[in-house]
C-alpha positions as CSV (number, residue, x, y, z in Angstrom):
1,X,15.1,-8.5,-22.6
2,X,12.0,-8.7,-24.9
3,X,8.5,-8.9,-24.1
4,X,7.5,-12.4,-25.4
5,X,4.7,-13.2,-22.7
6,X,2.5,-11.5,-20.3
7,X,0.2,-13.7,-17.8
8,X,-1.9,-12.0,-15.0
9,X,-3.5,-14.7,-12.9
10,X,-6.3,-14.7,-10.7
11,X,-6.1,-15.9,-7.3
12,X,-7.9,-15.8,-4.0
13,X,-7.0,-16.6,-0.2
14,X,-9.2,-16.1,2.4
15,X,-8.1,-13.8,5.4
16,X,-8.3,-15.0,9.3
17,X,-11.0,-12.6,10.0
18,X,-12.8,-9.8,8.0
19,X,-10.6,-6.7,7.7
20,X,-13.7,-3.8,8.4
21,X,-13.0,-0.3,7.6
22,X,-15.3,2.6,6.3
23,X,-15.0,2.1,2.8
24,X,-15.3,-1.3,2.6
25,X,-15.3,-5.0,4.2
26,X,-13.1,-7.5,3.0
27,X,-13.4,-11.2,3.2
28,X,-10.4,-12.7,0.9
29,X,-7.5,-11.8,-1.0
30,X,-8.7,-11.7,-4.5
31,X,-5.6,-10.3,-6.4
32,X,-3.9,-11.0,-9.6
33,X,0.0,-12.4,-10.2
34,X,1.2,-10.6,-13.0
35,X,4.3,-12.2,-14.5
36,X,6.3,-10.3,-17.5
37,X,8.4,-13.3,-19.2
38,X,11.5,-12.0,-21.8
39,X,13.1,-14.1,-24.6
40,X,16.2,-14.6,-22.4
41,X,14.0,-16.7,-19.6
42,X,13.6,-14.2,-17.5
43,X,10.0,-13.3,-15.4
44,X,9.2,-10.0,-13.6
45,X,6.7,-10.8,-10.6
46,X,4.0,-8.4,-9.1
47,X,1.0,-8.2,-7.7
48,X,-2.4,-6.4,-8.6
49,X,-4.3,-6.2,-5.2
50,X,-7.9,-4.6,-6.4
51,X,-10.1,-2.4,-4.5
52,X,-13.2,-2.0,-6.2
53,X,-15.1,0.6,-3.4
54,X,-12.0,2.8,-3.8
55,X,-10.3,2.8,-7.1
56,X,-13.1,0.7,-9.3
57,X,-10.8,-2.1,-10.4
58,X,-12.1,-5.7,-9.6
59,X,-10.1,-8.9,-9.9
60,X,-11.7,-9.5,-13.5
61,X,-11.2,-5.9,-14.8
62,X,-7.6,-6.3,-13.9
63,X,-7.3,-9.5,-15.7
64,X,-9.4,-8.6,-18.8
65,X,-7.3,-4.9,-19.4
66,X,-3.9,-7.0,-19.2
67,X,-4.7,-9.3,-21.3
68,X,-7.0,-7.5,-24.2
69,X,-5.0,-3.8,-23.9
70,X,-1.9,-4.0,-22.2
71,X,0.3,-7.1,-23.3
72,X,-0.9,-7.0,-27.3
73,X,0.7,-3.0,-26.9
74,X,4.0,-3.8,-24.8
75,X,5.0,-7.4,-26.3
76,X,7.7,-7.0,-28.3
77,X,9.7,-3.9,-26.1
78,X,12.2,-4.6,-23.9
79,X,12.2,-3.6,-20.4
80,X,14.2,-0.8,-20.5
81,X,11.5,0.8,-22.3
82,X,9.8,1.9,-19.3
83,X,8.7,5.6,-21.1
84,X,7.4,4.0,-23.8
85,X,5.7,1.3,-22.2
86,X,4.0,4.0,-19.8
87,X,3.0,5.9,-22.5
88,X,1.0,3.0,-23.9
89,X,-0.6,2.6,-20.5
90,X,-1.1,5.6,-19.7
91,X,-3.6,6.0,-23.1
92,X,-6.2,3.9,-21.0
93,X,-7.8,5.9,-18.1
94,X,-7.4,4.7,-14.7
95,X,-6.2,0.6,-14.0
96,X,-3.8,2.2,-11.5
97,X,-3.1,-1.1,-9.8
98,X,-2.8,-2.9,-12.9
99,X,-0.3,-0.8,-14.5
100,X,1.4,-0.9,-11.2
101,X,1.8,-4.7,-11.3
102,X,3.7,-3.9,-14.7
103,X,5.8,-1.7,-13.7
104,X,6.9,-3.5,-10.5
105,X,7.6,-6.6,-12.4
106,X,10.1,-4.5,-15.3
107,X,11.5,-3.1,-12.4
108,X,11.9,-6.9,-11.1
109,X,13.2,-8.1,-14.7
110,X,15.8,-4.7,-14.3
111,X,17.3,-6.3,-11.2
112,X,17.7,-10.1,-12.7
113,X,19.2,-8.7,-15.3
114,X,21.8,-6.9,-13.7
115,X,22.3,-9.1,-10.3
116,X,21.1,-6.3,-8.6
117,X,18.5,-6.4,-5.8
118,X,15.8,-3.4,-7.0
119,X,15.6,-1.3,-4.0
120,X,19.5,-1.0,-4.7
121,X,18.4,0.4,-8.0
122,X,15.9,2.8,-6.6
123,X,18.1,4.3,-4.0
124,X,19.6,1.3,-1.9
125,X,19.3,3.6,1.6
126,X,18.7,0.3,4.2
127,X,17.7,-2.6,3.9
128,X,15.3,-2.7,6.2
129,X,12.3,-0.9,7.7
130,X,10.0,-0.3,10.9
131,X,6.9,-1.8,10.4
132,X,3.1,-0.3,11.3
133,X,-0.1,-3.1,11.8
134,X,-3.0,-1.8,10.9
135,X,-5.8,-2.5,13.8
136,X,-9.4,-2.5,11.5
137,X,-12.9,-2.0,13.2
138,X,-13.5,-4.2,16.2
139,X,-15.2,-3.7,19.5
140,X,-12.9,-1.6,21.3
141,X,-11.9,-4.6,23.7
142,X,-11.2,-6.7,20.6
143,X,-9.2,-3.9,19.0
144,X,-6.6,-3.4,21.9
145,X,-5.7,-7.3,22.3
146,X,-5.3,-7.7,18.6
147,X,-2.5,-4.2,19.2
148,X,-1.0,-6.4,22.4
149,X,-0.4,-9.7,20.5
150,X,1.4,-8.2,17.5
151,X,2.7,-6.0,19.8
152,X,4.2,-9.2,22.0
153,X,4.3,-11.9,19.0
154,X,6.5,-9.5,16.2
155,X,7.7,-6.4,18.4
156,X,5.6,-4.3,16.2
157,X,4.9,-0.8,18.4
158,X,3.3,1.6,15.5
159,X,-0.5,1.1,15.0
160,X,-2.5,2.8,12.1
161,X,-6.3,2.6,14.0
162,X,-9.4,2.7,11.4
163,X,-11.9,5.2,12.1
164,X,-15.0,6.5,10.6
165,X,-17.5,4.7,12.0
166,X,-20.9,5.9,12.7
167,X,-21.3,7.6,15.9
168,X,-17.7,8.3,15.8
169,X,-17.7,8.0,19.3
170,X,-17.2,4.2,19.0
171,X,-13.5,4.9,17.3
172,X,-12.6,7.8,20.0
173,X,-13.1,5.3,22.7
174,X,-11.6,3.0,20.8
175,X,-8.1,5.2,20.1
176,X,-8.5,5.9,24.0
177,X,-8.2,2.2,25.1
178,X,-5.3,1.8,22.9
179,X,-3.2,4.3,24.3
180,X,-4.4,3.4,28.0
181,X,-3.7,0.0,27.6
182,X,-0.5,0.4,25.1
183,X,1.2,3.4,26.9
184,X,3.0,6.1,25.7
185,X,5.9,4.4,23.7
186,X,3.7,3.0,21.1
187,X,3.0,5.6,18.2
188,X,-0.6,5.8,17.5
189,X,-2.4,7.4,14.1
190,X,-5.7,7.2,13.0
191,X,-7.4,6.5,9.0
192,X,-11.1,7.0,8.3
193,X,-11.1,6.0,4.6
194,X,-13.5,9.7,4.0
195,X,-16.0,8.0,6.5
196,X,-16.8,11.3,8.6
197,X,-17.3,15.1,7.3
198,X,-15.3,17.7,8.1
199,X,-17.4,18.7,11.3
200,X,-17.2,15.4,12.8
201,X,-13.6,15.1,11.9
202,X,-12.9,18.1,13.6
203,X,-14.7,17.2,16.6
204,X,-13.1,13.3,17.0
205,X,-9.7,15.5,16.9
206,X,-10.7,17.6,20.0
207,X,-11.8,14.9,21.8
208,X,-8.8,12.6,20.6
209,X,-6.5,15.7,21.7
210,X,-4.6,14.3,24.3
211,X,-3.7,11.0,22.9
212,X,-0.7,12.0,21.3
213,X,-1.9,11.2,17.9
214,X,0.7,10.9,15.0
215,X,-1.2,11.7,12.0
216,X,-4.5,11.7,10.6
217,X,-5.1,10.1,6.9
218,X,-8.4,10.7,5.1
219,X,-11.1,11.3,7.8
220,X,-13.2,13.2,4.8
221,X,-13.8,13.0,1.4
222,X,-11.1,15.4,-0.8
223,X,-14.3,16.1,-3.1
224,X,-15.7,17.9,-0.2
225,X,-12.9,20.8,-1.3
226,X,-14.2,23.8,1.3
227,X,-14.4,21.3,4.3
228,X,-11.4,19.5,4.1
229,X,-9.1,22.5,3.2
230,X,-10.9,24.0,6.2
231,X,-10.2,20.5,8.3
232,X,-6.8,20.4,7.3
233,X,-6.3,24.2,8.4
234,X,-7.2,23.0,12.2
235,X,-5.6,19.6,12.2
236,X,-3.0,19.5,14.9
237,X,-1.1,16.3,13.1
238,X,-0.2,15.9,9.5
239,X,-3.0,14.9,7.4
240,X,-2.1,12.0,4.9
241,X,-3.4,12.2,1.4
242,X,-3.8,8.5,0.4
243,X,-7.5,7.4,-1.6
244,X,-7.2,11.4,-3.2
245,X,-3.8,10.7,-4.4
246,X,-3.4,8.4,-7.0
247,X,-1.1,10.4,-9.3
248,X,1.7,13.0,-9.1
249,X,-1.1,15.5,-10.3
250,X,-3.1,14.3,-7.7
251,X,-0.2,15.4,-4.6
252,X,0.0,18.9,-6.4
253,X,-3.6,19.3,-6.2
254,X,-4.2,18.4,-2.8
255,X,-0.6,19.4,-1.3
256,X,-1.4,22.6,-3.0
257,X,-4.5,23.5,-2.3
258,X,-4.1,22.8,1.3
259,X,-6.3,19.8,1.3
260,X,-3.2,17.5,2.6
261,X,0.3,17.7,4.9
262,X,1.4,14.6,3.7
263,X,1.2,12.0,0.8
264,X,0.7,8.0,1.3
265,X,2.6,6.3,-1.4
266,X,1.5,3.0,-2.2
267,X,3.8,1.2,-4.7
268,X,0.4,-1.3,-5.6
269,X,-1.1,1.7,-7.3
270,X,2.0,3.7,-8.5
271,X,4.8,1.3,-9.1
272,X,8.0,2.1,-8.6
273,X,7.9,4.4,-11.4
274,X,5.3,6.9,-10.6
275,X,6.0,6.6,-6.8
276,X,9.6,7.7,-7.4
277,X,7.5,11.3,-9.1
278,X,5.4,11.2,-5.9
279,X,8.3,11.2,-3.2
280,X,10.4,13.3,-5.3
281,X,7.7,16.3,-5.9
282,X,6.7,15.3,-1.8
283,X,10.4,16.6,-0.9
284,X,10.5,19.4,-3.0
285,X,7.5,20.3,-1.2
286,X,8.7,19.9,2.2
287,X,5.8,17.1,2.5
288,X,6.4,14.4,4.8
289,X,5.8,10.4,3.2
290,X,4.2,7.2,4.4
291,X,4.4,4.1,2.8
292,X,0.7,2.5,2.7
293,X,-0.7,-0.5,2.5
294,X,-3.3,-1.4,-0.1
295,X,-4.5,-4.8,1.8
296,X,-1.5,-6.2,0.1
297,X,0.0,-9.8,0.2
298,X,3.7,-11.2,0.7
299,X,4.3,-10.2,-3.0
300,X,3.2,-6.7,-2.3
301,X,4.9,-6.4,0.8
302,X,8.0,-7.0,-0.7
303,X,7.6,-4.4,-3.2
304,X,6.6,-2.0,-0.5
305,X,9.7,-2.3,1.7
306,X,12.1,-3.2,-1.7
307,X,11.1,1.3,-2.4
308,X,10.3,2.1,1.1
309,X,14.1,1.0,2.1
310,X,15.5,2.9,-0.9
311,X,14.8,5.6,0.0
312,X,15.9,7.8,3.2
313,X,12.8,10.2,3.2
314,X,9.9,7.0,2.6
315,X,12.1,4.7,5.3
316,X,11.9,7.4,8.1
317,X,8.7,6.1,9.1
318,X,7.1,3.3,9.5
319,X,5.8,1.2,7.0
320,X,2.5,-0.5,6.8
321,X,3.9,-3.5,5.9
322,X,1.9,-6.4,7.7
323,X,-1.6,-6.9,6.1
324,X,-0.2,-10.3,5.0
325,X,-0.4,-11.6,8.5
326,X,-4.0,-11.2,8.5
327,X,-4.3,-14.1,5.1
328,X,-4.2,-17.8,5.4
329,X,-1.8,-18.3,3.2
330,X,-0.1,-16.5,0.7
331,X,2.0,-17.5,-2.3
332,X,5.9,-17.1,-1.7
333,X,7.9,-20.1,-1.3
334,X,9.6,-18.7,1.2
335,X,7.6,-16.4,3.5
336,X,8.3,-13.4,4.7
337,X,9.0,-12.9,8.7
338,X,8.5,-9.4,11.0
339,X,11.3,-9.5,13.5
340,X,11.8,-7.2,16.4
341,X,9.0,-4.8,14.6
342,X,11.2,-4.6,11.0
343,X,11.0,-6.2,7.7
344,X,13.9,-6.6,5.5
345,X,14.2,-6.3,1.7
346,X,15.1,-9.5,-0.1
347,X,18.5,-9.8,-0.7
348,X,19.9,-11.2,-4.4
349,X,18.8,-9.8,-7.7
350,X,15.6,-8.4,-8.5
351,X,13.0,-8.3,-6.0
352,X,13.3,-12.0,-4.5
353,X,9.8,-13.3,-5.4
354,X,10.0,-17.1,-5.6
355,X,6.6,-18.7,-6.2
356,X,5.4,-21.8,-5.0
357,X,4.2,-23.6,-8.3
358,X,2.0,-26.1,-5.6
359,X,0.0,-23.0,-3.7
360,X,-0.3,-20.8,-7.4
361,X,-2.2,-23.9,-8.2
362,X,-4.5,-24.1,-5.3
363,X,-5.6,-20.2,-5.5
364,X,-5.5,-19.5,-8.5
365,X,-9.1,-18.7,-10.3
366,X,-8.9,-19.6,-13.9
367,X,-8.2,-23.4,-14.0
């Protein structure tokens, strides 16, 4: 299984409606395919979702470090090199969703070659998950009828709300209408991307108090060390660790230093490599694990739920695994489907990514 090609294509699909959150607005899908080809035919698939207002990669950065630094260092090395090719990678600082993409798609190559699907390499647990929709910033009117028609069109009853808006009133009246309107068997959580401080953070909880509120993810910048420790000390729910927690350094710092309860893991910026060290070092610790969502496609999705279903401790809850429902198209041949609120991992070897030749040509960028 030797290197002999690596391509990382730009494409772009526009999404139904703007997804708004506080760090960010986003209009289209502008990732990159990154395909690992061998000597023996096979290809590795993945997906490099950027997200420039959070990590600094753009759709050209990604492109440009594959290209000019990654492939010339890993062509030639087989996939089961995966410490050697990580060590290359790692000499560059940062790209986390780019050497994600590379990862995912040896991991993908692994499977082909053996006839194994890869979440039965990871850990093979289920093969399936519960699935999470994200609900993004909306009048609160708007908000709770996007929540009822996933909730009646997919069976979907887990809803990750987007907060840290500016007066934070807006989103506690918002999380109130959802729970009203939804009832008390749907599990609600809340994610302000750092958009509030510590003392409005603190406040939004009180006043959210009775809503029954499953966790709280990021409602203040980690760089603010003395207010989120001192958030996190009075938070009633876990608090997720996801932006602050790129690397398995990253969880020991914030886990550690009492800045976090509990770790996203997003395989679009980890892999499946580093996300393994993440939930690993998150059980040792006791620390509860969500599997995020990095405004991902099909092709991300599938990589999401191929780990998330490995493993027992990342499949407990559920996974935010519907972002793609929000695009206007997407890139698998087959397309994925959310029945009675699950996904299922793709069964046959590798990770199941079948591209359609026809739409890769439509999206993509550099022709």
């Amino acid at each position: 299984m030797k290197i002999v090609r690596v391509e990382a294509i730009p494409f772009a699909i526009p999404y139904r409606k703007p997804l708004c959150f506080a760090s960010g607005k986003v209009h289209t899908a502008d990732h990159v395919l990154v395909r690992v080809h061998t000597d023996e035919g096979l290809v590795g698939t993945a997906e490099a979702p950027p997200r420039p207002y959070t990590y600094g990669e753009t759709q050209q950065s990604i492109v440009a470090v594959i290209d000019r630094i990654f492939a010339p260092q890993i062509l030639g090395l087989t996939a089961l090199q995966r410490e050697v090719i990580h060590e290359l990678l790692d000499r560059t600082v940062g790209n986390p969703t780019a050497k994600a993409a590379l990862d995912m798609a040896l991991w993908d190559l692994l499977g082909q070659a053996t006839g194994m699907s890869v979440s039965g390499l990871l850990g093979g647990y289920t093969n399936c998950m519960r699935v999470s929709h994200m609900v993004g910033f909306a009048p609160a009117a708007q908000m709770v009828a996007e929540a009822e028609r996933i909730r009646d069109t997919y069976g979907i009853t887990t809803f990750k709300v987007k907060v840290g808006r500016r007066p934070y009133t807006d989103d506690v009246a918002a999380c109130r209408a959802l729970r009203e309107t939804l009832g008390a068997d749907v599990e609600l959580y809340i994610d302000g991307n750092r958009g509030w401080s510590a003392a409005e953070s603190a406040r939004a909880l009180r006043e959210m108090a009775d809503l029954g509120l499953a966790f709280a993810e990021e409602l203040c910048p980690a760089d603010d060390v003395l207010g989120r420790r001192w958030l996190v000390e009075r938070c009633p729910v876990p608090f997720i660790a996801d932006e602050s927690v790129t690397r398995a350094a990253d969880v020991t710092r914030e886990i550690l230093g009492g800045s976090a309860t509990a770790v996203s893991i997003k395989t679009a910026r980890t892999g499946f490599t580093a996300s393994q060290r993440v939930l690993h070092e998150c059980e040792g610790l006791g620390v509860p694990v969500l599997m995020g969502n990095q405004i991902d496609g099909q092709i991300g999705t599938l990589c999401t739920v191929a780990f998330g279903a490995a493993h027992r401790s990342a499949s407990h809850y559920a996974g935010e695994l519907s972002n793609f429902l929000d695009m206007t198209d997407d890139l698998l041949s087959d397309p994925l489907t959310i029945e009675s609120g699950t996904l299922r991992i793709r069964e046959g070897a590798g990770l199941g990514i079948d591209i359609d030749p026809g739409k890769l040509n439509r999206y993509r960028q550099d022709r």
